[in-house]
Structure formats: structure tokens, C-alpha cells
N, C-alpha and C positions, 0 to 999 in steps of 0.2 A: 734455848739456843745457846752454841757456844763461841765464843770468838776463836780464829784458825787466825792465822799467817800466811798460808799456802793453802789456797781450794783444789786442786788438785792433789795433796799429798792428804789433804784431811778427805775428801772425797773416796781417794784409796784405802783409807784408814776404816772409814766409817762404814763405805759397801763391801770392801775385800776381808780385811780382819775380822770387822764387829758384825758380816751378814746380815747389817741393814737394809732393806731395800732403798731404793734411790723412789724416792715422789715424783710429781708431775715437775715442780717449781728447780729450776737452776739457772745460774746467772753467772758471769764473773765473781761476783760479792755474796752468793748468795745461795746454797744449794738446802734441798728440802730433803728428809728420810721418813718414811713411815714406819710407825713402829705400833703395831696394834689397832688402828685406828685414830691413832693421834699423830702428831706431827713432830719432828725432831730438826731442827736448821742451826748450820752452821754458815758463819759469814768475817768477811774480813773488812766490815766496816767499824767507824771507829762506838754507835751508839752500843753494839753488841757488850763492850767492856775490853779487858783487857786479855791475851791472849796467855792461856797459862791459868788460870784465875777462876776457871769455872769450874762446879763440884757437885752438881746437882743432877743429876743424868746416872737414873737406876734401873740396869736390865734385869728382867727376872729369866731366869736359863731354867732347862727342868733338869740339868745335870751340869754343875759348876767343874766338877770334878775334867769331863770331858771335854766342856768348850773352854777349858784353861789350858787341855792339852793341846788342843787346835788355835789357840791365840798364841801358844809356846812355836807350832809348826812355822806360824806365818812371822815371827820373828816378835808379837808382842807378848810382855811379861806383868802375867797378874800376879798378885799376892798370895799368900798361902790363904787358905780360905780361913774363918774367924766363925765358932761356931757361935749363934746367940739360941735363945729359948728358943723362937720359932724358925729359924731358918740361917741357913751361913752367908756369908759375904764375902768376898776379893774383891780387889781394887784396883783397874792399872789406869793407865794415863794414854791420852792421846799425843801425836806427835808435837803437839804445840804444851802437854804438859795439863791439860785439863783434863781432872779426873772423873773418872768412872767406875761405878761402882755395881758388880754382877750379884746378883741375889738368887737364891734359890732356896723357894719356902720348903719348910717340913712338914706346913698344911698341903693333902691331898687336892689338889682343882676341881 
């Protein structure tokens, strides 16, 4: 989960930009994303942490290359990709400044 400031701007960030899907779960405080089978929430209470501060939130893309260029269309800006041994990385941030980090392995699925 990550702390937001504005659930509406992080809710457009996280269905519009990042092709999240939106979950069953949303609230003022509180909205849900599903991401493979598991769960992804952001919220604007204060146990969440601080807003800005979050760093643990990694998609794996099958083509970084391309949804860097579609995160470029919709006005957000990842990183240059970073190649490692098994697969690359970029990095941008969400509206409130908590990062995230796009992966895309070199191992076949």
C-alpha cells in the first residue's frame, strides 16, 4: 500500500497512466487495484506512512521499452531503463512522489 494526498489524482494515476485495474474495494481513504491476483491499495490515512516515502511497488512490463513510451504519452516520465544480469528496470514516481519501479525480465515466462 502506498500513502497518496489526493485519492482522486492517485486513482487517475494508478487506473489511467499505470493500466491498473480498479478492485472491488474503494472509499474516500481508501481505494483497491489488482495486479495479477494480488492486491495493490492506496489511501490517505495517516497509519499508511508518509506521502512521498513509498519505494516498494514493482511491475513487471513484457516490453519496458514501449510502456515507457505510453507513460511518456500520458504525461508520466520513467527513467532510462538500467540494464542488470537478468533483466532491466526504470523508475518513475507517482503524483504524490512514491516510487515505482517497471521491470522487465530477460528470463522467457
Amino acid at each position: 500500500m502506498y500513502p497518496v494526498t489526493d485519492m482522486e489524482r492517485a486513482i487517475a494515476f494508478y487506473r489511467d497512466v499505470l493500466e491498473l485495474p480498479p478492485g472491488d474495494l474503494a472509499s474516500p481513504v481508501w481505494v483497491e487495484f489488482d495486479i495479477a491476483g494480488t492486491t495493490f491499495g492506496v489511501g490517505t490515512f495517516e497509519q499508511i506512512g508518509v506521502p512521498g516515502s513509498a519505494q516498494s511497488l514493482a511491475l513487471e512490463v513484457d516490453d519496458l521499452a514501449a510502456f515507457r513510451a505510453r507513460l511518456a504519452e500520458r504525461g508520466a516520465d520513467a527513467s532510462e531503463p538500467h540494464e542488470l544480469t537478468n533483466c532491466w528496470i526504470s523508475v518513475l514516481r507517482d503524483p504524490d512522489g512514491n516510487q515505482i519501479w517497471l521491470h522487465q525480465s530477460k528470463v522467457p515466462a
